[in-house]
C-alpha positions in Angstrom: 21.5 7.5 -15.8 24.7 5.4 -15.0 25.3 2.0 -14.4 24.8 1.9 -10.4 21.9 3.6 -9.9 20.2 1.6 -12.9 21.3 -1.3 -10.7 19.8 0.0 -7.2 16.5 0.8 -9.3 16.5 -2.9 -10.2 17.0 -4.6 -7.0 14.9 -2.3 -5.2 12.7 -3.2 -7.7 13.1 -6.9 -7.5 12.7 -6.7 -3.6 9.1 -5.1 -4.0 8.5 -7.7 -6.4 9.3 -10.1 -3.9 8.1 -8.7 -0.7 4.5 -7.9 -2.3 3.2 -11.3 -2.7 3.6 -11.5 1.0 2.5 -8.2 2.4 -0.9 -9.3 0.2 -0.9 -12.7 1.9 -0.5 -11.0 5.5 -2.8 -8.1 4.6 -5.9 -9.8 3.4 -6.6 -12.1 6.6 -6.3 -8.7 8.4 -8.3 -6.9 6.1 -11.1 -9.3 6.5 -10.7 -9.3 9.9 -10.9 -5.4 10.1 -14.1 -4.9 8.1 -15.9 -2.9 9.9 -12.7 -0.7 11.2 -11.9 -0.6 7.2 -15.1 1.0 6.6 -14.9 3.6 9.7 -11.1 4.5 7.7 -12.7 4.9 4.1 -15.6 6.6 5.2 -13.3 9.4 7.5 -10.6 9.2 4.9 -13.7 10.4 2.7 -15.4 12.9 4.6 -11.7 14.7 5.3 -11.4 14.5 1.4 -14.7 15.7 0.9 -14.2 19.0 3.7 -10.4 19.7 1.9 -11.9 19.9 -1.2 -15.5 21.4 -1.0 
């Protein structure tokens, strides 16, 4: 591991770090708004689970 990409992991890193708290903050209003389109996603997302692996 040398000394340039250990410094790209940790920027990268520290830009997630800051980024997150905001994509949460932006995503949660949405999220709530999206209820019941959040529920038609799961419940698909499930049933295509379900079919792939049963």
């Amino acid at each position: 591991m040398n000394l340039a990409t250990l410094l790209l992991g940790l920027t990268r890193s520290a830009a997630v770090a800051a980024i997150t708290p905001f994509v949460i903050a932006y995503c949660i209003p949405v999220l709530k708004a999206n209820v019941p389109v959040n529920v038609l996603l799961i419940l698909g997302t499930y049933q295509l689970y379900r079919k792939r692996v049963g």
